[in-house]
C-alpha positions as CSV (number, residue, x, y, z in Angstrom):
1,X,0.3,-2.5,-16.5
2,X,-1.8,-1.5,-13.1
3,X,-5.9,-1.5,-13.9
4,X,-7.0,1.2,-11.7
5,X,-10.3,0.1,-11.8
6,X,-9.3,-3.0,-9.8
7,X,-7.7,-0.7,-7.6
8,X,-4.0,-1.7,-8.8
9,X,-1.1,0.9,-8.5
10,X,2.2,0.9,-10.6
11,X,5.3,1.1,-8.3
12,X,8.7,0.7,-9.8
13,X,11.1,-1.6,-6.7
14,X,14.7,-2.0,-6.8
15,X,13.8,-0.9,-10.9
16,X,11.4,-3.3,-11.6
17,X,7.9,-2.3,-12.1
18,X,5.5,-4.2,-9.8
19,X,1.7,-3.9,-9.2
20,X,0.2,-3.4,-6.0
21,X,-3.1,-4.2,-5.1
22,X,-5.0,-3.8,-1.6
23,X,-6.8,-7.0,-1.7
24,X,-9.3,-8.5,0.7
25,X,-6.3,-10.5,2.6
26,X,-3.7,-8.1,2.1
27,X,-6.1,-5.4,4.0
28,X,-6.7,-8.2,6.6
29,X,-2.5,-8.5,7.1
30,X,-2.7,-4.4,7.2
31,X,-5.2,-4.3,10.0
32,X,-3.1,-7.3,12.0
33,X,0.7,-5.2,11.3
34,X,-0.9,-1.8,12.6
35,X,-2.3,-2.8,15.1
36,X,-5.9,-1.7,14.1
37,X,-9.5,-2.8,15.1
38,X,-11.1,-1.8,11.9
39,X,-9.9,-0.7,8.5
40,X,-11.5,2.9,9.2
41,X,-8.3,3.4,11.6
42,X,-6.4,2.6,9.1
43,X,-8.1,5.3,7.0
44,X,-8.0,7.7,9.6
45,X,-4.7,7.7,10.7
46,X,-3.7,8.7,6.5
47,X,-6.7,11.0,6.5
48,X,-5.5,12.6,9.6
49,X,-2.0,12.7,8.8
50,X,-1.0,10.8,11.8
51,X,0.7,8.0,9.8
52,X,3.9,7.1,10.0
53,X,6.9,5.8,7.9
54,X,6.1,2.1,9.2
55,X,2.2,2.4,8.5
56,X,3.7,3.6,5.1
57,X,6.0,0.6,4.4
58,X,3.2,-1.6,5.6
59,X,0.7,-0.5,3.1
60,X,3.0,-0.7,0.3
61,X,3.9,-4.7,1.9
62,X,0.3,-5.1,2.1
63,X,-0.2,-4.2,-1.6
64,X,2.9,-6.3,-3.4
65,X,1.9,-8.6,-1.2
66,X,-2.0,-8.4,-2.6
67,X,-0.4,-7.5,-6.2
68,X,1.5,-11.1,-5.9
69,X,4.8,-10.4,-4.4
70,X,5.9,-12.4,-1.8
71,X,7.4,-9.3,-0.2
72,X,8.2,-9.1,3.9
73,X,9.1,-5.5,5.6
74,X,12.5,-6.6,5.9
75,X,12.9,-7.1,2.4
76,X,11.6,-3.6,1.7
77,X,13.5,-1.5,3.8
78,X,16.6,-2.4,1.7
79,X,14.7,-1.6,-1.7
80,X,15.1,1.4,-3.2
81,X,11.4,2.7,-4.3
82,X,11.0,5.1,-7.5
83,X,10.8,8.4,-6.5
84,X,11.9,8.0,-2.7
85,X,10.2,8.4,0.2
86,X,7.8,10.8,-0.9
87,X,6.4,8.9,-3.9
88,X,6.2,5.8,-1.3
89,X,3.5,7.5,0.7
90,X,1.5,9.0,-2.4
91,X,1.7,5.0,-3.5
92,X,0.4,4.3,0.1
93,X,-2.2,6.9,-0.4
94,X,-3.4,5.7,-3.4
95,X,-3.6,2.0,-2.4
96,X,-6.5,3.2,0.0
97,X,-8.0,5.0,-2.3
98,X,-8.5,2.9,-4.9
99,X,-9.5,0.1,-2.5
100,X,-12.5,2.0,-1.2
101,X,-13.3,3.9,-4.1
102,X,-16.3,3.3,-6.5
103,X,-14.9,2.9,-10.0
104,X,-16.6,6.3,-11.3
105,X,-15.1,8.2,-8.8
């Protein structure tokens, strides 16, 4: 089961449930696959809605990854995520979230 308040999100992959989790070197490998200078692009380009399907896919990689999946892009672009494309990006969404948010908010 995902502990929110270690900023873990459920996703079910290929039907299995996994846990993703945004940690300290998983955001590191985010920053590095997009191509960002600081995390706050990262942010931005979700808060923004200027992200794209790759920045998607590379937050959820980031988080398996993080969560304790050995996971590449590759891997994931044949998987079939729960809920489609849709539900990948509110997963995506959430990842951030929860890694930047204080645990009472």
């Amino acid at each position: 089961m995902a502990n929110p308040w270690a900023g873990e999100v459920a996703v079910v992959v290929d039907g299995e449930r996994r846990v993703a989790k945004l940690t300290l070197g998983a955001l590191a490998e985010l920053e590095a696959e997009l191509a960002c200078g600081s995390l706050v692009e990262v942010i931005d380009r979700f808060e923004q809605g200027r992200h794209s399907a790759r920045d998607v896919q590379a937050v959820l990689v980031a988080g398996l990854r993080g969560g304790g999946w050995d996971v590449t892009a590759a891997q994931l672009i044949s998987s079939d995520i729960e809920g489609g494309p849709l539900s990948a990006g509110a997963v995506a969404a959430e990842l951030l979230v929860r890694a930047f948010a204080l645990p009472e908010q």
